[in-house]
C-alpha positions as CSV (number, residue, x, y, z in Angstrom):
1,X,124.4,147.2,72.0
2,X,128.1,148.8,71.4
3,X,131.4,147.4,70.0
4,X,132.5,147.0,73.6
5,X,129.8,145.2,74.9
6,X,129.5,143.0,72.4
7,X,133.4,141.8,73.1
8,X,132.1,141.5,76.5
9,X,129.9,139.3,75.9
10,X,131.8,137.1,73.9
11,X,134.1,137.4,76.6
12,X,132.2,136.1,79.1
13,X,130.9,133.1,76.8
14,X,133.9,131.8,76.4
15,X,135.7,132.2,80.1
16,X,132.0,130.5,80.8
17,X,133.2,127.7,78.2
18,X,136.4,127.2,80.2
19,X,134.9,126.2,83.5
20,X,133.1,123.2,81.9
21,X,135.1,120.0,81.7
22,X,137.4,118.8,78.9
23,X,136.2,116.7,76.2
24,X,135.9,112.8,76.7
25,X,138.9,110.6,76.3
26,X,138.9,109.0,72.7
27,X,138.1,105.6,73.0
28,X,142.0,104.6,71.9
29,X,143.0,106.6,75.4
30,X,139.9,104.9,77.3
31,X,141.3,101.4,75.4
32,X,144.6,102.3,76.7
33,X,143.9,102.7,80.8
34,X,141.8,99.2,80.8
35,X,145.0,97.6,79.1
36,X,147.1,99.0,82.2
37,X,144.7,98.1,85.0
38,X,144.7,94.6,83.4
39,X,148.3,94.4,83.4
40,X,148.3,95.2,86.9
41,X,145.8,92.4,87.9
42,X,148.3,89.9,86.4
43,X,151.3,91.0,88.3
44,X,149.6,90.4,92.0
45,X,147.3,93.3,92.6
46,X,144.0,93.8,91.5
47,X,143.2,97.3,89.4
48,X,139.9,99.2,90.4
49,X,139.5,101.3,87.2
50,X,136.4,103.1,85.7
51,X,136.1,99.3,84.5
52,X,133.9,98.0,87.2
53,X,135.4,95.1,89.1
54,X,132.4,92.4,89.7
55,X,132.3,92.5,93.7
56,X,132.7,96.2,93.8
57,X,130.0,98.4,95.9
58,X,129.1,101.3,93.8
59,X,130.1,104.9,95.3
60,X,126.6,106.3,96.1
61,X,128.8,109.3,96.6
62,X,130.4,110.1,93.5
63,X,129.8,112.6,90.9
64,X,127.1,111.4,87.9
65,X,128.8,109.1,85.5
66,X,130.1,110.4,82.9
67,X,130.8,108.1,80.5
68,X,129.6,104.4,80.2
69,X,132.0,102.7,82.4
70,X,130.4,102.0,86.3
71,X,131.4,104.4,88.7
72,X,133.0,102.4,91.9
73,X,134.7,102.4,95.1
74,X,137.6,100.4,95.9
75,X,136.7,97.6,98.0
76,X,139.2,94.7,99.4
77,X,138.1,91.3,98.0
78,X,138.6,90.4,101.5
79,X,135.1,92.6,102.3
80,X,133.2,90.9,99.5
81,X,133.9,87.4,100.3
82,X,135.5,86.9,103.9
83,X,138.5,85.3,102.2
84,X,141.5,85.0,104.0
85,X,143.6,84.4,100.6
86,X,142.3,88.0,99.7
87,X,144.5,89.3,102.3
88,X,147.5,88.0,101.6
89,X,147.3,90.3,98.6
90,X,147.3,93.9,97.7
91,X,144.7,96.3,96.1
92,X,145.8,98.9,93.8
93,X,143.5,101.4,92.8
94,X,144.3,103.0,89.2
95,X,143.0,106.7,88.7
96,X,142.1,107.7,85.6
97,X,142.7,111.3,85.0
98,X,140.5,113.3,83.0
99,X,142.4,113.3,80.0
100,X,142.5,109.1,79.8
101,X,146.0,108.5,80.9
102,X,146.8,106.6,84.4
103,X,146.9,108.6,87.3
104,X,148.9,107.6,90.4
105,X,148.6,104.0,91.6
106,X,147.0,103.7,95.0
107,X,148.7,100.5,97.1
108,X,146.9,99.2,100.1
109,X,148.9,96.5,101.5
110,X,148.6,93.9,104.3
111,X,150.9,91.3,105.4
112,X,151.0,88.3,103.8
113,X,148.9,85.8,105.9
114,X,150.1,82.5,106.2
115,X,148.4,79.7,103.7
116,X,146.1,77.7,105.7
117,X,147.1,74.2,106.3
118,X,144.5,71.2,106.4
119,X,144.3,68.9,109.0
120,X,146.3,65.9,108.9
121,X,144.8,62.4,108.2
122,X,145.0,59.7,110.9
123,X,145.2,56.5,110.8
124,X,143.9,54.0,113.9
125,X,143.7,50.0,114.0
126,X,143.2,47.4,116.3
127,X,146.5,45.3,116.6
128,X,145.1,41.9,117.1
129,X,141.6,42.0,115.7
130,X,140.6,38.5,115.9
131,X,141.3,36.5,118.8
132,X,140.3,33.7,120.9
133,X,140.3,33.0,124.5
134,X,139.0,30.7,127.2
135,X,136.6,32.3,130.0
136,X,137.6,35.3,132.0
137,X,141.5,34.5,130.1
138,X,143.1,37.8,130.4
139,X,144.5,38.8,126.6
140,X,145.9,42.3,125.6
141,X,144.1,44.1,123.1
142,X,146.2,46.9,121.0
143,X,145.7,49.9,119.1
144,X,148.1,52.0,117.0
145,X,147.5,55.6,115.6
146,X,149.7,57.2,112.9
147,X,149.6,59.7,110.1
148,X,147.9,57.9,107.6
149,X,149.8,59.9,104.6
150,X,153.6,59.3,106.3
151,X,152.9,56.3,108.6
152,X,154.6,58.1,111.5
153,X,153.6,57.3,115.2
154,X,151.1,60.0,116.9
155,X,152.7,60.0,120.7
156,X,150.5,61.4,123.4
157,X,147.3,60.9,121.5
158,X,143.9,60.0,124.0
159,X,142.3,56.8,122.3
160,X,138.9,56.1,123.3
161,X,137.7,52.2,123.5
162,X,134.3,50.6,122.9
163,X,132.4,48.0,123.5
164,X,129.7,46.9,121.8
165,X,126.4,46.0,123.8
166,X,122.6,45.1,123.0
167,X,122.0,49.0,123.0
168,X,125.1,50.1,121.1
169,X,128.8,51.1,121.3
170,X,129.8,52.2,124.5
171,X,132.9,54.2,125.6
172,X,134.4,52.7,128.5
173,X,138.1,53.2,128.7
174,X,140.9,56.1,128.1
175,X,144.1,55.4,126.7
176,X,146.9,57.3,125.7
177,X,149.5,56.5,123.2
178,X,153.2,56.0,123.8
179,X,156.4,57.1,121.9
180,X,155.4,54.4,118.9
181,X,152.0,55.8,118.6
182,X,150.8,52.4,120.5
183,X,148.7,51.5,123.3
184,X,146.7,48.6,124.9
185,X,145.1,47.0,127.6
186,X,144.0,43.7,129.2
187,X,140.9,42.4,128.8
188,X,138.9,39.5,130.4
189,X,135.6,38.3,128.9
190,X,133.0,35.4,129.2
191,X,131.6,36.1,126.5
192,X,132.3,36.4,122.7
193,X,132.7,40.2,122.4
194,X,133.5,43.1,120.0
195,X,135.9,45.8,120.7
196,X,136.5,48.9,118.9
197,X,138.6,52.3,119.3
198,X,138.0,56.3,118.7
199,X,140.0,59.0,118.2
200,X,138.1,62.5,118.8
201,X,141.3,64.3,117.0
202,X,142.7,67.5,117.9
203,X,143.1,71.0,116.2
204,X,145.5,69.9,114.2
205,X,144.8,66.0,113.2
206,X,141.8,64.6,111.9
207,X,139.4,62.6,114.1
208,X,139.3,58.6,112.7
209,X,137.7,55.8,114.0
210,X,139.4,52.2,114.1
211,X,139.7,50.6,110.8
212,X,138.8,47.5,112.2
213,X,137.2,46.2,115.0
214,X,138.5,43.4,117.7
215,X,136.2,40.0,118.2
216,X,137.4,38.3,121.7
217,X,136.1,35.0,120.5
218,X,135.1,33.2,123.7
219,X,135.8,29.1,123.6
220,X,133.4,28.0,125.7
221,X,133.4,24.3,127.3
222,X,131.0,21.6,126.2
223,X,127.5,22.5,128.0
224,X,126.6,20.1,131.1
225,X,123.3,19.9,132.3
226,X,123.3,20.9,135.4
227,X,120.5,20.3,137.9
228,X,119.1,21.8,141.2
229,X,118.6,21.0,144.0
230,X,116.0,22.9,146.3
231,X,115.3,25.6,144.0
232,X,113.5,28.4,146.2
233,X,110.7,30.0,144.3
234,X,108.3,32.0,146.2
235,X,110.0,31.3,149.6
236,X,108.7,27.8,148.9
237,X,111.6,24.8,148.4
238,X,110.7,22.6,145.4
239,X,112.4,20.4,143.2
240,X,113.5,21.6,139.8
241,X,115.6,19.2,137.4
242,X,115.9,20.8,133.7
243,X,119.3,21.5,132.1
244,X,120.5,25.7,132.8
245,X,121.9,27.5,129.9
246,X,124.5,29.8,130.2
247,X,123.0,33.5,130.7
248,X,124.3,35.4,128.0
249,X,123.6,38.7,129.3
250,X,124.9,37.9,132.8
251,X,128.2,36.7,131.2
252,X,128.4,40.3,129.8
253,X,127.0,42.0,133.0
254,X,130.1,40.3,134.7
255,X,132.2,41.7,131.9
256,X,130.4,45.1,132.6
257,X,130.8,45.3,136.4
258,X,134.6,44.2,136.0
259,X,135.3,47.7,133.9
260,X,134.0,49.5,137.1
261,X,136.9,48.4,139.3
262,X,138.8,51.1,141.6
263,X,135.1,53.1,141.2
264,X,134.7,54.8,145.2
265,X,131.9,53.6,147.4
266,X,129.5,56.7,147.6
267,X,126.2,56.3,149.4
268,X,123.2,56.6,147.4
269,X,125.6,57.0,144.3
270,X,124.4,55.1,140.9
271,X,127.6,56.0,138.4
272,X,129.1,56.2,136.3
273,X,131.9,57.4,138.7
274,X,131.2,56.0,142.1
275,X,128.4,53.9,143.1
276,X,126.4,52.3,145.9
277,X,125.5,48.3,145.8
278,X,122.6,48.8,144.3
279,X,123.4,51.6,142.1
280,X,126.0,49.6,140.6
281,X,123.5,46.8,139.7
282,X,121.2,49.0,138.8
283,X,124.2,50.7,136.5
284,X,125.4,47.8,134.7
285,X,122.1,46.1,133.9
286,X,120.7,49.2,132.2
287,X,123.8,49.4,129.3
288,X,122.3,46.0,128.9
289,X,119.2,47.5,128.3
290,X,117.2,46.0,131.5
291,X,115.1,47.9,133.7
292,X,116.0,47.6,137.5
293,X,114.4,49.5,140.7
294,X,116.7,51.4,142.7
295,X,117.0,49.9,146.0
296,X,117.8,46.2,147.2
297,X,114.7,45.5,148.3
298,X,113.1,46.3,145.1
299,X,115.7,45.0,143.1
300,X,115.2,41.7,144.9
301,X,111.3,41.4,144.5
302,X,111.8,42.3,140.6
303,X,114.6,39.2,140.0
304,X,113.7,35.8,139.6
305,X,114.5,33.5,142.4
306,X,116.7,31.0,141.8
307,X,118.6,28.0,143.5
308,X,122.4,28.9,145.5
309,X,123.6,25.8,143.5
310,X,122.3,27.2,140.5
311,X,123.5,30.5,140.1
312,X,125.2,31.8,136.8
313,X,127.9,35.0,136.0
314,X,125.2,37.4,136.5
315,X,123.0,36.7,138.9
316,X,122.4,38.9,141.8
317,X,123.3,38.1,145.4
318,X,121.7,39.1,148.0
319,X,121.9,39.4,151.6
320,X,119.5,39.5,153.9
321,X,115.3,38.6,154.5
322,X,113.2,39.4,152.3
323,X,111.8,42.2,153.4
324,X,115.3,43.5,154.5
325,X,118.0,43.2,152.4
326,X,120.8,45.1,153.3
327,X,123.3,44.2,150.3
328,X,123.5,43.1,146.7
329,X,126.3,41.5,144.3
330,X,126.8,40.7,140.7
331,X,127.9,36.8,141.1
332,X,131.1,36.4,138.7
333,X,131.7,32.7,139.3
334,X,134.2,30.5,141.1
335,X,132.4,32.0,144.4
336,X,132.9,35.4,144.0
337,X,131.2,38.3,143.7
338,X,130.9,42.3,141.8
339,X,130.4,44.7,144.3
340,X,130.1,48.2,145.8
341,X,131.2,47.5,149.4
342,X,130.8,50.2,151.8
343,X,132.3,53.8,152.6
344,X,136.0,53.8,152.0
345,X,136.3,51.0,149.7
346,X,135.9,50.8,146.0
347,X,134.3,48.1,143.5
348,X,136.0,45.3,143.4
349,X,135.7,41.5,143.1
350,X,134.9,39.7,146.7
351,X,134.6,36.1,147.8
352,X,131.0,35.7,148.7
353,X,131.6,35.7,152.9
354,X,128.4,33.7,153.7
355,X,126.5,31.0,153.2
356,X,123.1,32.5,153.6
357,X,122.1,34.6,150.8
358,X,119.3,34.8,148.3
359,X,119.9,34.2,144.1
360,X,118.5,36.4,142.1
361,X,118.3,36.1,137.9
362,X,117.4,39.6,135.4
């Protein structure tokens, strides 16, 4: 080989030794870029450097790693862990040149998202929790709602009011709150009862349910016995004389039938929104957890007979033969009955119009 080719060759070797890369940074330079992306994490931004961020997807790619730091993509925190608070941030991706010093910072930024606020706490009691009344004695019964942290009022807030029956807590009334976060209605019972309130809450309140609950606390008269006269039992008139305790459950089935008031007349309706006379019996009984047919006749074949000067709150009256009863009542004392009329009228409290009727006990 000749002088000249042999300065070729070396030549070529070492124009072949410039196209490879540079020599690694020295580990004081590598030290150097992790101080900087660090320093950038604890002004507000995050730094994705050749020191691999926990979180971060690796760039399948990228170039082999060349050194022994991980090789990775930026990725918004945001991506890794559906936070909002990630986004009211910025990510800042620090390049590290080939020679170990800082390239140019990359800034993604977002608008600031708002904090997210928690719902606020509510507060909801019964006004007058303990109180006691004589029979069928109307007495308001009050609520309040407020912020339970400030105490303020919640105006224009639906309360929800319960009763509670043999088969559990029942909603049967809707109330809404006025300017001092108050609201109320009137209630007439025959019966000790309890009385509670709910608030479902709203996007932006908390739901709570009453902190106490109401007892109507019912002062019933010393019992008299009582005694009948011509009892009718199996369409046969005999003569009954024992003492009749109050019926419990009719005393609450009056209570029951009373909250239906206003309801429309709707043929062959059974509620909880309008109701025929026998749907309405049928209706009322069942929150009290008793099983009634459908139909008058039925329902009058599945009572117990019992005498007209007899009858408690409760008791069903019903017009008619047997065989043919046309129309059924809840009797509510004094003479007067619950009842689902006819088309065009409404529920309401009626005098019982005739003397010849049958009694009927659940």
């Amino acid at each position: 080989m000749s002088a000249q080719s042999v300065q070729l060759d070396e030549d070529s070797r070492a124009a072949g030794r410039g196209r490879h890369r540079a020599p690694s940074p020295t580990p004081v330079a590598r030290s150097r870029g992790r101080a900087r992306a660090f320093a950038a994490m604890t002004t507000g931004t995050v730094a994705v450097s050749g020191v691999a961020l926990a979180g971060c997807a690796t760039d399948v790619h990228a170039d082999t790693v060349r050194d022994e730091s991980t090789n990775t993509a930026p990725v918004t925190l945001a991506a890794q862990i559906g936070s909002r608070a990630a986004l009211g941030g910025s990510i800042a991706a620090a390049a590290i040149s080939s020679d170990g010093s800082a390239g140019t910072t990359l800034m993604t930024t977002t608008a600031d998202a708002p904090p997210l606020a928690g719902k606020v706490q509510v507060g909801l009691r019964v006004t007058n929790p303990d109180v006691s009344v004589a029979p069928n004695e109307p007495v308001d019964i009050g609520f309040s709602l407020f912020n339970e942290a400030t105490h303020e009022p919640l105006a224009n807030q639906l309360v929800k009011v319960q009763v509670k029956l043999p088969t559990g807590w029942a909603t049967f009334k809707h109330l809404y709150t006025n300017d001092q976060g108050y609201t109320s209605y009137t209630a007439r019972v025959l019966t000790t009862t309890n009385v509670t309130a709910i608030f479902d809450g709203t996007d932006a309140l908390q739901s709570a349910h009453a902190a106490n609950d109401a007892t109507l606390r019912v002062e019933q008269p010393a019992p008299v016995a009582s005694h009948t006269r011509g009892a009718i039992i199996d369409d046969v008139n005999v003569d009954v004389d024992v003492p009749l305790p109050a019926n419990s459950v009719g005393e609450k089935a009056v209570y029951l039938a009373s909250l239906q008031a206003g309801k429309p007349y709707v043929y062959g309706a059974d509620g909880p929104s309008s109701f025929d006379c026998s749907g309405l019996v049928q209706y009322i009984y069942r929150q009290l957890g008793k099983t009634l047919p459908r139909t008058t006749d039925a329902q009058f074949a599945a009572t117990t007979r019992i005498s007209m000067y007899n009858k408690q709150p409760g008791d069903l009256i019903f017009l008619g033969t047997p065989g043919n009863i046309y129309h059924v009542g809840i009797y509510a004392g004094n003479g007067k009955m619950w009842v689902a009329p006819h088309t065009g009228d409404v529920v309401k409290l009626q005098t019982i119009y005739t003397t010849s009727y049958y009694v009927g006990r659940v």
